[in-house]
N, C-alpha and C positions, 0 to 999 in steps of 0.2 A: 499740671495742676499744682497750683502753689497750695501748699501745707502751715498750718498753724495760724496763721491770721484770716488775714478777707479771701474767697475762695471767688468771688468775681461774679454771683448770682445773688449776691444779697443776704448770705447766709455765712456766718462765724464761727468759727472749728476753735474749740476750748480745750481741743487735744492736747496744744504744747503748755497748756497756764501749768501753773505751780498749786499741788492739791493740797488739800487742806484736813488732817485726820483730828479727832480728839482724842484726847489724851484719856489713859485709864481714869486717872482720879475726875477727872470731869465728867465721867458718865457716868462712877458710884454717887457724886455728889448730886449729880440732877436725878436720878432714880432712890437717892434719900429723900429729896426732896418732894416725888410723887407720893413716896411711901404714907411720908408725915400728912401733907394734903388728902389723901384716902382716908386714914386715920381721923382725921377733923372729920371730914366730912359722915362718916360714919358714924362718930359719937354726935355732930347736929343734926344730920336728917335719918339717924338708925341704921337699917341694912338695907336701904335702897340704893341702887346703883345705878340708876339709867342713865342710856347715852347722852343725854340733856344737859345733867352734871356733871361730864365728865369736860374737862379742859383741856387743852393743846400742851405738853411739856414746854415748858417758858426759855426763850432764846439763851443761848449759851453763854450770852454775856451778861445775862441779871445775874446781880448779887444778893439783890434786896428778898428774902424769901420773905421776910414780916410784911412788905407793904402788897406784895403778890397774894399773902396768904388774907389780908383783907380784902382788895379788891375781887378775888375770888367770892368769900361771903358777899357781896354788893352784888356781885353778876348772881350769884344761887338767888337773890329774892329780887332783883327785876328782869321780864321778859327781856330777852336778845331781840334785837332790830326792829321790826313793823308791827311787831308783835305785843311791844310794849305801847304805841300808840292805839291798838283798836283797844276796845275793853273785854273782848271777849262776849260783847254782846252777839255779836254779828255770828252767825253759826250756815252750813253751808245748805243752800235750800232745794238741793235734790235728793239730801239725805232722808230715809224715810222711817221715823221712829217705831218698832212696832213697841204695839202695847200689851200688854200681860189680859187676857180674860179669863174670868170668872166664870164657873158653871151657873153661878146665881144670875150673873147677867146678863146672861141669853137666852132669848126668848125662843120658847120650842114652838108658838105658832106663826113665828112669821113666814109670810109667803114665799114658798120656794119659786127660785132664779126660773127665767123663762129658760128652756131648753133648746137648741139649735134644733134645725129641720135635723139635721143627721140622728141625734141622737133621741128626739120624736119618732123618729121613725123606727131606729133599733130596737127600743122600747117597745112600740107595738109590734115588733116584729116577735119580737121573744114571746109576750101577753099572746099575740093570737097560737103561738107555737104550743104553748101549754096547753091553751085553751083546746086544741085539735085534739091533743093527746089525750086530756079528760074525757071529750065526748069518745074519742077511738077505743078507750079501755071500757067503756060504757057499753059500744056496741053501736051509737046512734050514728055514726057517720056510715056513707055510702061503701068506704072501703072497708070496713070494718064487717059488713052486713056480708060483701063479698067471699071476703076471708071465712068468717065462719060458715057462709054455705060451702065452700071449697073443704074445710073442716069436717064439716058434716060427710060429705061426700067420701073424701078419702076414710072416715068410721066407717060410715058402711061398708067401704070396698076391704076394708081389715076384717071387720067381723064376717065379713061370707067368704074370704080367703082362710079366715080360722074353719069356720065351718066346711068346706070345703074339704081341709086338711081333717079334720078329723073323721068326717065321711069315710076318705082316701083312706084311712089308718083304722077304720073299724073291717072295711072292707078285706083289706090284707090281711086281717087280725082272723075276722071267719075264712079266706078262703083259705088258711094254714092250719085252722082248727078242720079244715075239713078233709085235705091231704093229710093229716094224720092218724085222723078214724078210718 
């Protein structure tokens, strides 16, 4: 496998080139340079920062900071690329604006939406559910009429169970009164 140049697939190994670092003073100078451009642009557009305005740090080899620092202002007031040819009319048409309403301008009698069979149907299902219950605590439904004879019946069987018992307990009560005379 030959090393450093053509590798015989089409593809060039930049391994052996001679690198290239910069130099300290070259990189206080281009980050003075950011500083000052931040500073402008803060004292022209205040304390807005967006990535919009913000620029690429300018090649190593400019010198010119004056004619980069105009150019700069020229790109901040016209649009970048395709952007500058539409006018901003053009806005995108699946976006869906909502609008702010008013309690004043809505109308409380307009017709409510029609309802799905599902939810017709839930609806009378709850409406007839209540409705059962009304007449059940009333008395007038068939099961209800059930229940209270079932009611009735077990009263009676309590009250002649009570009687009964007291019968039972008078009886005991004289035949002890009568063992004792």
């Amino acid at each position: 496998m030959p090393r450093g140049g053509y590798s015989g697939r089409g593809k060039k190994s930049y391994k052996g080139n001679k690198r290239h670092f910069t130099s300290e003073e070259e990189m206080k100078r281009q980050m003075e340079e950011e500083k000052k451009k931040k500073e402008l642009r803060r004292q022209n557009h205040g304390s807005d920062s967006s990535s919009d305005e913000e620029e690429k740090p300018p090649a190593p080899g400019l010198e010119n900071s004056d004619s980069s620092e105009s150019e700069s202002e020229d790109e901040g007031q016209m649009k970048k690329g395709v952007t500058s040819l539409i006018a901003g009319e053009i806005q995108n048409p699946n976006r869906v604006v909502q609008k702010m309403k008013k309690a004043d301008n809505i109308a409380l009698d307009q017709p409510k939406p029609e309802l799905s069979r599902r939810e017709r149907e839930e609806i009378e299902k709850v409406q007839t559910k209540l409705r059962y219950q009304k007449l059940h605590a009333q008395g007038k439904t068939t099961e209800a009429q059930v229940d209270l004879a079932r009611l009735a019946i077990i009263r009676k069987e309590r009250e002649e169970a009570a009687k009964r018992r007291e019968a039972e307990a008078a009886a005991k009560a004289s035949t002890k009164a009568a063992k004792k005379s």
